[in-house]
N, C-alpha and C positions, 0 to 999 in steps of 0.2 A: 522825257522819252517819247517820241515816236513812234505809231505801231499802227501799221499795216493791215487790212487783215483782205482773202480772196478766199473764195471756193469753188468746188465742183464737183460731179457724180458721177459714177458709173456704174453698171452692173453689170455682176459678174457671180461663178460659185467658186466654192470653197466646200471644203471637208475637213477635218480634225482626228487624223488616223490618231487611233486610240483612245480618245471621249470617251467615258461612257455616258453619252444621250444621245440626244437629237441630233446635234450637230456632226457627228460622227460619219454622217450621211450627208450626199454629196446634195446642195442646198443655196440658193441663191439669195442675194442681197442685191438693195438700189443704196449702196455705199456713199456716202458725201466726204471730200477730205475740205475742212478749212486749214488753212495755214495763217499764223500767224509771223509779222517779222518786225525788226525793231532798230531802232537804231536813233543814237542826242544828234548826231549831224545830221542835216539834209545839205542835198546838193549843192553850191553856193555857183557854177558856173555850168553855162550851156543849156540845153533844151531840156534840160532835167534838175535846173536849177528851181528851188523850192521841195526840190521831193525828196523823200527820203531813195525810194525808187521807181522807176517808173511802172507806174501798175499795168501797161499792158507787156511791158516783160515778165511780171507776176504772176498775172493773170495767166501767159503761157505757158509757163513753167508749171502751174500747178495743174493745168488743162492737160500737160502734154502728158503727165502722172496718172492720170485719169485716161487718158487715148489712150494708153499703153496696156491698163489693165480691164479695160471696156470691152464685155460681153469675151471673156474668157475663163477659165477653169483653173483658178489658181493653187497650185498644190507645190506639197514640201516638197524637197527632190528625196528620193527616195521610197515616198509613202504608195506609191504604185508600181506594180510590176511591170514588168519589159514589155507583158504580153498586151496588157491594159493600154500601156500606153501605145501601143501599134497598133493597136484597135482605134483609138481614139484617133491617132495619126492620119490612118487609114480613112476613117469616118472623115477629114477634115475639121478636127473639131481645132480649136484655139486654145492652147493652152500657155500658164505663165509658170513656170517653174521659181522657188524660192528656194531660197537655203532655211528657209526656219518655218516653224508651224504659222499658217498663215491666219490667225490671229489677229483682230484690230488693233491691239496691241504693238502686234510687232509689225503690223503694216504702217502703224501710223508712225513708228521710229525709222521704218526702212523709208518712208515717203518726205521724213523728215532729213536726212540723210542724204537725199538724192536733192534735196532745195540746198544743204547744204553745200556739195558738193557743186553746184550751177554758182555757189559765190555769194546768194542771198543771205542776209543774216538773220535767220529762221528763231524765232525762239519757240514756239510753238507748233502741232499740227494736232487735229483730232481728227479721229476718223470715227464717222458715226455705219454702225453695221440695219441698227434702224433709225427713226425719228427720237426714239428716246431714250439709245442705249451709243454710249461712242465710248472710248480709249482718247485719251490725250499722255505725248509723248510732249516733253519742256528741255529746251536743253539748260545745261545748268548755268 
């Protein structure tokens, strides 16, 4: 077996409506996702022969995951009110809306998801929230 691995960072905040701690309060991280990907065949023809995939497509794809949520305010949908968020609007702030608590957890299945869907065959991604605390999603 094969396996790939790239990463990349960004920061951004988050909040955890309903916590009771810390995190409940809106709070920033320098995020890293690695992805991992896998695959018995590699390439056997053309400019991508020998590879399983070409790592600056990898590379971008996991970059572009990281561009998207860089230096933005990512929150549940729902977890702010109309007025908040038209304030925030208003202020020009950056924000990323999620369907789920935005959790390493569940960022690092939603980021695993989005490699899938681009076609890579992703078996893994971790998302680290600091140096020595991450979430790893596997697919099965």
């Amino acid at each position: 077996m094969h396996k790939l691995k790239t990463s990349a960072c960004f920061d951004s905040a988050h909040f955890l409506k309903g916590y009771e701690g810390k995190c409940a309060n809106i709070h920033g991280h320098r995020w890293k996702i690695e992805a991992v990907i896998n695959g018995s065949e590699l390439q056997t023809q053309g400019t991508e022969r020998g590879m399983l995939v070409d790592f600056a497509d990898f590379k971008k794809s996991v970059r572009d995951i990281a561009d998207q949520y860089d230096h933005t305010l990512i929150y549940e949908k729902g977890s702010l009110s109309e007025d908040a968020l038209k304030v925030l609007r208003t202020e020009g702030f950056s924000m990323t809306e999620v369907s789920f608590r935005p959790t390493a957890e569940n960022l690092a299945r939603c980021f695993c998801d989005i490699l899938a869907d681009k076609g890579l065959p992703v078996s893994s991604v971790t998302v680290y929230e600091t140096p020595d605390n991450c979430a790893i999603y596997e697919v099965d």
